[in-house]
N, C-alpha and C positions, 0 to 999 in steps of 0.2 A: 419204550419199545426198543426191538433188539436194534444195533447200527445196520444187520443184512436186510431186515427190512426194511428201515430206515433206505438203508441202499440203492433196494430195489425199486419201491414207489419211487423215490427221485427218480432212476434211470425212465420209468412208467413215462414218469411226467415231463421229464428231456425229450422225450419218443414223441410226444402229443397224445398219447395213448390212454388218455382219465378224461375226464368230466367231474366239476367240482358242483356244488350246490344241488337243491333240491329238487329244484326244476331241469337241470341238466343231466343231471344224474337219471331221473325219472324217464326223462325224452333216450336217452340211452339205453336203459332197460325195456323201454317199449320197445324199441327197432333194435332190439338181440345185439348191441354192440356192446353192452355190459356184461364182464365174464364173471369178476366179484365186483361186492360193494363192502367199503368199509366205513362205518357208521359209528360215530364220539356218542361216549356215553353222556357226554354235556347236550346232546340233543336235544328241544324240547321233546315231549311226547307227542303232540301232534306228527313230528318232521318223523321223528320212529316209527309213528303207527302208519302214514305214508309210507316211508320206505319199505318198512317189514311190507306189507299189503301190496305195491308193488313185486318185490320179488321176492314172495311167494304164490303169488299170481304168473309170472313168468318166468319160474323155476330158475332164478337167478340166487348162486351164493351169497350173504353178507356175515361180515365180524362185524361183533360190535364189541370194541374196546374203547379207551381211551386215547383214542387217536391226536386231538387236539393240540399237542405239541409239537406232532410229527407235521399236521397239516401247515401251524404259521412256520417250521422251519423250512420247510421245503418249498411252499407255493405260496408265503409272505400271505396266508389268509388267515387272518386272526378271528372271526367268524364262522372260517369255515366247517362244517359239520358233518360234510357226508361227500363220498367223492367215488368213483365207480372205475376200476380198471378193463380198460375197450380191447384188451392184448391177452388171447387165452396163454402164452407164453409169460408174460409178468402175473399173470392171474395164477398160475401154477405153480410157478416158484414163489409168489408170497403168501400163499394157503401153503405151501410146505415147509417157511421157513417159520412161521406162528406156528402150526402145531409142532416143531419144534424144540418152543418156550416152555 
């Protein structure tokens, strides 16, 4: 992943501004504080078919890359799989620095 992305989600995550995991991320997309979702293609398919289904139900953005490196540098979560930016400002600038790439 690029380092301005890389960048930004950090700065996201400095802010308070994400929600990491399945359940967080989901509780966030219900009550419209989720602006994107970025979602590891090491996902299981269950957690995918969740999230897709979520937000596309409440017309919420997700990437799904290979995120999984970016999340143990940044938020020390070696698990983690799915994580949702709460800031239409970071949400903006990292949907335009990916399509970018």
């Amino acid at each position: 992943m690029n380092s301005k992305v890389r960048g930004m989600v950090g700065l996201s995550i400095r802010a308070g501004k994400v929600a990491y995991g399945t359940e967080l991320v989901k509780k966030a997309i219900r009550s419209n504080k989720a602006k994107l979702v970025l979602l590891t293609q090491s996902a299981s398919d269950r957690c995918q078919k969740d999230i897709r289904d979520t937000c596309s139900h409440y017309n919420v953005e997700i990437i799904f890359d290979d995120f999984s490196d970016m999340f143990y540098q940044l938020a020390s979560k070696d698990l983690m799989k799915v994580m949702s930016i709460n800031d239409e400002g970071f949400a903006r600038e990292i949907k335009r620095l990916i399509s970018q790439l």
